[in-house]
N, C-alpha and C positions, 0 to 999 in steps of 0.2 A: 376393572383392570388395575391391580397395583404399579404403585410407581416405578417398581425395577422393571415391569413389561413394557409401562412406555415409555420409556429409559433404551430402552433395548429397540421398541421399535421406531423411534425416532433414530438410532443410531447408522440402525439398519437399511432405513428409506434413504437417510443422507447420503450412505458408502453408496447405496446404490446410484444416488445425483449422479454424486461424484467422479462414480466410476464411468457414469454416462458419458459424461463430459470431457474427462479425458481423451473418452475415446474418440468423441468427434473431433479433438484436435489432432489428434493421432493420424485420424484419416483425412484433415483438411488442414495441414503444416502449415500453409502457408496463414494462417488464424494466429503464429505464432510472429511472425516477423515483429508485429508492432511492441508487443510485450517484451519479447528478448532481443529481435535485431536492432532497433531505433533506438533503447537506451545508452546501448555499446556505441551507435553513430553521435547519440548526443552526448556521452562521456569525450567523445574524444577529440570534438569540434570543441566544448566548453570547454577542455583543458587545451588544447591549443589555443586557442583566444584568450582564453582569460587567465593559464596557468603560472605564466613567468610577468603577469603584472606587480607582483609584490608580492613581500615575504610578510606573513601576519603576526599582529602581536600577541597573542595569546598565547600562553603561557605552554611552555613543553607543544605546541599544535606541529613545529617543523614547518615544514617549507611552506608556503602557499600552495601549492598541489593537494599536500596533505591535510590542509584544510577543506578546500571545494571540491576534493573526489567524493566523503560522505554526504556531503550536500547534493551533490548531483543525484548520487545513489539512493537519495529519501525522494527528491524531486520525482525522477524516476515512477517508484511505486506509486507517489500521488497521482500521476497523467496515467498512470495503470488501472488504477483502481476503478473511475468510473463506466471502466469495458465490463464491470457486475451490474451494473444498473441498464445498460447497455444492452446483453442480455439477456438480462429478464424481459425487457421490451419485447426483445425478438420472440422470446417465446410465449408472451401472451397473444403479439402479433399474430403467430401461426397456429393460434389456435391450442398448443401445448397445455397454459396455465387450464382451461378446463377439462381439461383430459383429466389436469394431475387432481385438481379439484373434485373429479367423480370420484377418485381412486378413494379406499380407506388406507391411506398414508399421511407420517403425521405432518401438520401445519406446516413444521419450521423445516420440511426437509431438504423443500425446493432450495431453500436461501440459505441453509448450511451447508448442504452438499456442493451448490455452487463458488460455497467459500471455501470450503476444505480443497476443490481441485483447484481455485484461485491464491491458495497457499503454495500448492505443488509449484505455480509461474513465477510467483514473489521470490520463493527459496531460489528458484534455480536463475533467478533476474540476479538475484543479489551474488550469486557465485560467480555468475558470468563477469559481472561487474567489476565485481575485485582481481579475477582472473584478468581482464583486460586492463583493470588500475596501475597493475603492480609496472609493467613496463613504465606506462607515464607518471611514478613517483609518488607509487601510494606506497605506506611501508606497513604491512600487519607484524607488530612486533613481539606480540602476545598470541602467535601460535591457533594451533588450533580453534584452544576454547575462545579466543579472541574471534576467530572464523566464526563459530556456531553461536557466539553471542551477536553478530552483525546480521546474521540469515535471521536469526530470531526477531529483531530488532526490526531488519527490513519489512518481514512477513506481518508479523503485529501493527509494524505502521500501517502499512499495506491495507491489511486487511479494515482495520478500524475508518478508513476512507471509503474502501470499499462499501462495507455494509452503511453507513450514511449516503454516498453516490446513488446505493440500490432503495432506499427509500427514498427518494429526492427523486428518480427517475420513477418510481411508478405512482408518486405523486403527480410527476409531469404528465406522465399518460402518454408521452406523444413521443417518437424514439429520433425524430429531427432535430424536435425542439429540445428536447433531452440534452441530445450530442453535442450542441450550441453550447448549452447553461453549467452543464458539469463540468468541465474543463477549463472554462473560468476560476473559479475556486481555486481549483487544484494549482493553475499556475499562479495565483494570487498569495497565496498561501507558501507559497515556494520561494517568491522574491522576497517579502516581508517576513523575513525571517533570517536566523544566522545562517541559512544554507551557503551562500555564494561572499559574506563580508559580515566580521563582527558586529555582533549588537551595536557597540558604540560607535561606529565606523559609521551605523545609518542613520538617516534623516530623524530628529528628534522628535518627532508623529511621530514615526514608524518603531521608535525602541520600545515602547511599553507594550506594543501589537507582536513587536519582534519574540519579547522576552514571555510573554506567554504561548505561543506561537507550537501547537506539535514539532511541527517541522525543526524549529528549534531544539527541542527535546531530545527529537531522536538524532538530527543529525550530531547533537556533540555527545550524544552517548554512543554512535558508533566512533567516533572521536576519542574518545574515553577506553573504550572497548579497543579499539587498533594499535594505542600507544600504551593503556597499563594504566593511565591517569584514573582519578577519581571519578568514580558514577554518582555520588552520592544525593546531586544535585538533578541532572537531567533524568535518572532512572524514576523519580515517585510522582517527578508532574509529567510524563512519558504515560506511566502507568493508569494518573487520574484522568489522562486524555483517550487512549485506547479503552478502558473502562466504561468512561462517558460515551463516546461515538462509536460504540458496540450495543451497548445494552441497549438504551430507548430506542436510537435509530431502527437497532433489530427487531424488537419489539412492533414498531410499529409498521415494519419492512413485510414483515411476516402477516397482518393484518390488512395490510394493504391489499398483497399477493393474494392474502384466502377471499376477499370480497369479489363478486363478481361484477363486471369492467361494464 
C-alpha cells in the first residue's frame, strides 16, 4: 500500500472516530455540561472573587480582569483535557478498544479521531468563554483575527494536554484511579504559572517552574493576541511545548491503545 493510501486511510478511519463521537454527544447533551457549562461557572466565580483585587503591572496588560480572564480560559482547557484519557478508559472498558483492534483501520484513528471531535469542544469552550468575558472586562481589541488566534491557541493548548492525559490514563489502566491522578496536574500546572498573577509576583520556587510553565506560554499569548501586543516571546516556547506533548505522548498513546489489555 503506498504512502498517499494510508494517508488517506488513516484520515478516513479518524473522520469516521470523530464523527462517532460527536454524535454520542449529540444524543447524550448533558456529556456537554462539564466541558462548556462549568468553565462559564468557573469564569465568573474567579472573576468575581479575585477580579477587582488589583490592577497588574505588566506592561500594556489593562485592568486586572484582563489579565486573569486568559488565564482562566487556558486553566479551563487543562481540567478539560483529561476527559480524552477518560474516555478511552471507557471504551476499552466496554469492550470497544477490541472490537476496533479486529477491525482493518489504521492504528492512530481511535486517538485522532477522538482528538479532532475534542478540538470541535475546545473551539467552541474558548468562544463561549470570551462571549461570557466580554461583559466582566475582557477587551478583544484586535478583532476578528485576534478571535481566531485565541480558539487556535485554546484548541492547541488543549489538545497537547489532552493527548499526554490520554497516554497517562491508559498507562493507568484503571478509569477510578485515572480520574484521581490526572486532574492533579492539570490544576498544578494552572496555579504555578502566570495564569492567575505575574511571574514575578510569585513565590521565588515557583518563578523558574512559572517561566517555563505551558500554561504560561499560552496564557500571555492570548494576552498578546487580545490587546496587539508582541507574540514574539510566548508563541516559539508555546509551540516547542504543544510539539513536545503531542508527538511522543501520541506516539506512545497509540501503542498503548493497539496492545491488547
Amino acid at each position: 500500500m503506498t504512502a498517499a493510501a494510508v494517508s488517506y486511510r488513516a484520515a478516513r478511519d479518524s473522520a469516521l472516530i470523530a464523527g462517532r463521537q460527536l454524535r454520542v454527544l449529540r444524543m447524550n447533551p448533558g456529556r456537554l455540561i462539564y466541558p462548556l457549562v462549568q468553565p462559564m461557572v468557573l469564569l465568573v466565580l474567579f472573576v468575581s472573587v479575585l477580579g477587582n483585587l488589583a490592577i497588574t503591572r505588566q506592561p500594556g496588560a489593562g485592568s486586572y480582569r484582563e489579565f486573569l480572564i486568559p488565564g482562566i480560559m487556558v486553566q479551563n482547557a487543562a481540567l478539560t483535557a483529561p476527559t480524552t484519557g477518560l474516555a478511552l478508559l471507557r471504551d476499552a472498558g466496554s469492550g470497544l478498544a477490541d472490537r476496533f483492534r479486529s477491525l482493518p483501520m489504521s492504528r492512530a484513528a481511535v486517538l485522532i479521531g477522538r482528538l479532532a471531535s475534542d478540538a470541535v469542544i475546545f473551539a467552541v469552550q474558548a468562544v463561549l468563554l470570551l462571549g461570557a468575558a466580554t461583559p466582566l472586562g475582557f477587551r478583544l481589541r484586535t478583532g476578528l483575527p485576534g478571535l481566531a488566534g485565541i480558539v487556535a491557541v485554546a484548541v492547541a493548548f488543549g489538545l497537547s494536554v489532552a493527548v499526554t492525559s490520554a497516554w497517562l490514563a491508559l498507562l493507568i489502566n484503571d478509569a477510578e484511579t485515572a480520574e484521581r491522578v490526572l486532574f492533579f496536574p492539570a490544576i498544578a500546572i494552572s496555579f504555578v504559572s502566570s495564569a492567575f498573577a505575574p511571574v514575578g509576583e510569585l513565590a521565588g520556587w515557583m518563578q523558574p517552574i512559572a517561566r517555563a510553565n505551558p500554561v504560561t506560554a499560552a496564557a500571555g499569548l492570548i494576552r498578546s493576541l487580545a490587546s496587539g501586543g508582541p507574540a514574539a516571546l510566548p508563541l516559539p516556547q508555546l509551540a516547542c511545548w504543544v510539539a513536545g506533548l503531542i508527538i511522543v505522548p501520541g506516539i506512545l498513546a497509540v501503542r498503548r491503545w493497539q496492545a491488547p489489555s
